[in-house]
C-alpha positions in Angstrom: 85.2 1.3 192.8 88.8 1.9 192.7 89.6 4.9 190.0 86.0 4.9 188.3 84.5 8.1 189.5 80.6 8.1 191.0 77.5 10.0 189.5 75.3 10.8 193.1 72.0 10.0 191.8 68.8 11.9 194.1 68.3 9.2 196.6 71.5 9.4 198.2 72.8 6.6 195.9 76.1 6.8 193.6 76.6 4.8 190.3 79.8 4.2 188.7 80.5 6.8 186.2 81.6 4.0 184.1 79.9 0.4 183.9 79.5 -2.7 181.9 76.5 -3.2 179.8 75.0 -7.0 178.2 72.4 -5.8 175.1 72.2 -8.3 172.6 75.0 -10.6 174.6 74.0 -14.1 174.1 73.5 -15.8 177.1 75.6 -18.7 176.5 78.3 -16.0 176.5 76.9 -13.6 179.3 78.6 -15.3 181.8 82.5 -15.7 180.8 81.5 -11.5 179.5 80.6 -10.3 183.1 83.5 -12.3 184.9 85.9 -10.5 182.8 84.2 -7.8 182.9 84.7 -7.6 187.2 88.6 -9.1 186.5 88.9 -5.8 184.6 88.0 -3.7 187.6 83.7 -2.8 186.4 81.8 -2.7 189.1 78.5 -1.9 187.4 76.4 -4.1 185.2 73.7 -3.4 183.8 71.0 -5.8 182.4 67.0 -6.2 181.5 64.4 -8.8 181.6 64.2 -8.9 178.2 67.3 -9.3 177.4 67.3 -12.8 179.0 70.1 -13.1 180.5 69.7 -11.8 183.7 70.5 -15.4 185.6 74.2 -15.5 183.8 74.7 -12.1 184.9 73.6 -13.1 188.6 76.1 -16.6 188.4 79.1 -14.2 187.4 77.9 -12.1 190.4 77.8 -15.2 192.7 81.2 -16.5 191.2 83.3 -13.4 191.6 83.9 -13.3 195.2 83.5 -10.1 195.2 81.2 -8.4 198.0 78.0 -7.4 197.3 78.1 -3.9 198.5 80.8 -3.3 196.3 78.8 -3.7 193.2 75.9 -1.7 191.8 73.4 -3.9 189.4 70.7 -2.4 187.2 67.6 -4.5 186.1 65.0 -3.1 183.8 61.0 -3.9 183.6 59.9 -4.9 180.0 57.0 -3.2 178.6 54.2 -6.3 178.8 54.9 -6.3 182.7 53.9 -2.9 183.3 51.2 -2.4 185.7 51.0 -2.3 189.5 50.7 -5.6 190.5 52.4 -7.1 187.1 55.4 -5.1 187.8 56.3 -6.4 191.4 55.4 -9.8 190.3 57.9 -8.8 187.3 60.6 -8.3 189.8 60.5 -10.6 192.0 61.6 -13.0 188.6 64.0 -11.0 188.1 65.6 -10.7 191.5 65.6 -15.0 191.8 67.2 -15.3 188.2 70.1 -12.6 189.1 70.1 -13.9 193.0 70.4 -11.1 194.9 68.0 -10.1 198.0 68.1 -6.4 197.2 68.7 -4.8 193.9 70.6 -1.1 193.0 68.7 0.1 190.6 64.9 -0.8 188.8 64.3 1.0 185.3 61.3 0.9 183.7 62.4 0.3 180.0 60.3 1.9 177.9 57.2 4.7 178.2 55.4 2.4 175.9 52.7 5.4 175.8 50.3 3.4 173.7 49.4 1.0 176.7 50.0 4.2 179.1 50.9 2.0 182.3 54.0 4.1 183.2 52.3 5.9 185.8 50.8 2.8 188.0 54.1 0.8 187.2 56.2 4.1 188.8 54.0 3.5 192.0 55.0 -0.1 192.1 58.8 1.1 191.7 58.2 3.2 194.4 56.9 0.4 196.3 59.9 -1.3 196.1 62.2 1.5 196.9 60.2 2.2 200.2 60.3 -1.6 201.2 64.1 -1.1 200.2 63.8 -3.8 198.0 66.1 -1.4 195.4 68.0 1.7 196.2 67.5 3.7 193.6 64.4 3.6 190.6 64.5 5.4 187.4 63.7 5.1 183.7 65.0 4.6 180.1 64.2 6.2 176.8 61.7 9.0 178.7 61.7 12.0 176.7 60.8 15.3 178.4 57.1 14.8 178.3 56.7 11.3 179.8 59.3 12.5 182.6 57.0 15.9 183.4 54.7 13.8 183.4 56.0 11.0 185.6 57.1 13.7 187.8 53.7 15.6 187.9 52.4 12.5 189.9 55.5 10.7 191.7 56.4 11.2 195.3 59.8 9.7 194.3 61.4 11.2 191.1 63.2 9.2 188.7 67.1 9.4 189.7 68.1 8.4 186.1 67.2 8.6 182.6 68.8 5.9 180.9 68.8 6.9 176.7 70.4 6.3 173.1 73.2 8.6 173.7 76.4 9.1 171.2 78.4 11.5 169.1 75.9 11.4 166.5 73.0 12.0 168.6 73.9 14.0 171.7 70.2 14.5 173.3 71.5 18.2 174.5 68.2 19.2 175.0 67.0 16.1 176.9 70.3 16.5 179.0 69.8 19.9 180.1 66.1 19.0 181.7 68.2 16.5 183.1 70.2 18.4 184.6 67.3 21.1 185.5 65.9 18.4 187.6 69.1 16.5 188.7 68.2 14.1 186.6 71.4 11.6 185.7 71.8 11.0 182.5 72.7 7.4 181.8 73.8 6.3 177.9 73.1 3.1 175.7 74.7 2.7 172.9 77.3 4.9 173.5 79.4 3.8 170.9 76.8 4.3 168.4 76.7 1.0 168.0 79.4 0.4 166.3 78.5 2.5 163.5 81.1 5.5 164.7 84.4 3.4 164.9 85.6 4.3 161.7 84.4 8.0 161.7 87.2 10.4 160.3 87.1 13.0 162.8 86.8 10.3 165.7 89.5 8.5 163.7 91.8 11.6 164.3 91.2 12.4 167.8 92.1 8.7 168.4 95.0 9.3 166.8 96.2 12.3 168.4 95.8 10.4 171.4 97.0 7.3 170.7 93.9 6.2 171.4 90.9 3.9 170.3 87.7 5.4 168.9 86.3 3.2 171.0 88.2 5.0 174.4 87.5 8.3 172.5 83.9 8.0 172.7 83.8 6.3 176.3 86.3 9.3 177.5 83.5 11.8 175.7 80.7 10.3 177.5 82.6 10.9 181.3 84.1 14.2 180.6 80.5 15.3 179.6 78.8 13.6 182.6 77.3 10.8 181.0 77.1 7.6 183.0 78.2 5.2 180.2 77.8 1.3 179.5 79.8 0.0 176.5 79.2 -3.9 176.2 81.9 -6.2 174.3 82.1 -10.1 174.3 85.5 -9.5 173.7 88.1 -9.7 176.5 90.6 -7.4 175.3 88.2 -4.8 174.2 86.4 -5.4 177.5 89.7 -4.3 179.2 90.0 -1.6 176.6 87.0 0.3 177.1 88.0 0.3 181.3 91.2 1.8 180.5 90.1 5.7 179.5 90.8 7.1 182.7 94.8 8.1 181.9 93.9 10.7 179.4 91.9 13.6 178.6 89.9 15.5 175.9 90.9 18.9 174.9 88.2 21.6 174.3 89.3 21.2 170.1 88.7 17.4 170.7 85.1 18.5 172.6 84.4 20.8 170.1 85.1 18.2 167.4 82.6 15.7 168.7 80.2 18.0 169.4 79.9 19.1 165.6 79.0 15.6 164.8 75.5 15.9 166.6 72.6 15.1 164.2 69.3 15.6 165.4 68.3 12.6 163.1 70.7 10.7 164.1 69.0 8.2 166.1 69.6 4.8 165.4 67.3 3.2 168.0 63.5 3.1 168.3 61.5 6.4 169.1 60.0 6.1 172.5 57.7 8.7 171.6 56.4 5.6 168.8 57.8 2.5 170.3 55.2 0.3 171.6 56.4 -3.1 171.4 55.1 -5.4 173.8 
């Protein structure tokens, strides 16, 4: 993974720290994205069923000539395939559209606690994970509850919790059951999407540094222990967002950031509400 450090993740699998991520990327442009992406030097990408453009990703994949055990690809199950017997039928789409014959890592995507599936869809995750169909199964936008939960009944425990995670809403409570229960803590919108890249006090640290916001926040996110997925269209901000591993945050710069956190500063849906099918 040449100089992007791994997270170990509980079932003797390790993610790169730092990886490349294709929300809301069209998938007319998915492809040219993802091949830049691996040019750069990512290794990790992450997609979802939902977001549709899991074959692109897989073509990229196919294109790069790069080998397949150097890469590490995250898939996520959308929320009207939960179910036992929904779910592996749910994956097996998504494994022919990205064209791979095992897969890194399965998340389910939301709790979705109105339909309350989570619990037979986990034992279709673990399923696959015993076939060794994926190497590693976790979640994404858990709280605390649905993973005690989760856990309370799961012979496998989720290795990651994938979350809205930024300067504005740090989720330090969220991280420290994480941590409790090795737990890795994965972040989307990392960035806040887009809505920190003009903040003042980010502004200044980026500065100081010679820095972007951009690398500011991504360079946050690692020295914190976030796994971390910024996603760009654009190639030189693609390679922008790689290169944040030649400089370092100083405890005033931590301390900075970590005065921004705003318990309402969510910008995402509530999993604890969201039940979107």
């Amino acid at each position: 993974m040449g100089h992007v450090p791994n997270i170990d993740l509980t079932t003797d699998v390790a993610i790169p720290q730092l990886g490349f991520g294709v929300f809301q990327v069209p998938p007319a442009e998915t492809k040219e994205a993802v091949a830049t992406a691996l040019r750069v030097g990512y290794r990790s990408i992450d997609t979802a069923a939902i977001y549709g453009n899991e074959r692109q990703v897989g073509e990229a994949i196919a294109e790069s000539g790069i080998a397949r055990d150097e890469l590490f690809i995250t898939t996520k199950l959308w929320n009207s395939e939960q179910g036992y017997d929904t779910t592996l039928a749910a994956f097996d789409a998504s494994m022919e559209k990205l064209g791979l014959e095992q897969l890194d890592l399965y998340l389910i995507h939301w709790p979705v606690p109105e339909r309350d599936h989570y619990l037979d869809t986990w034992r279709a995750f673990e399923k696959l994970h015993a076939d060794g169909r994926v190497r590693a199964i976790g979640v994404s936008n858990f709280t605390e509850e649905h993973l005690q939960r989760l856990m309370d009944s799961a012979d496998v425990k989720p290795a990651i919790n994938q979350v809205e995670l930024h300067p504005r809403f740090q989720q330090s409570k969220l991280r420290a059951f994480h941590a409790e229960h090795g737990i890795a803590t994965e972040a989307w919108g990392p960035l806040g999407q887009g809505t920190l890249l003009d903040h003042p006090v980010l502004s200044k640290i980026a500065e100081k540094h010679g820095r972007s916001t951009a690398q500011v926040m991504i360079r946050w996110h690692l020295q914190i222990g976030n796994v971390v997925i910024p996603k760009s269209v654009t190639p030189a901000r693609i390679e922008q967002n790689f290169a944040v591993f030649d400089f370092e945050l100083d405890g005033e710069d931590l301390d900075a950031i970590a005065s921004l956190d705003d318990e309402n500063g969510r910008i995402g849906p509530d999993p604890t509400t969201f039940n979107v099918v």
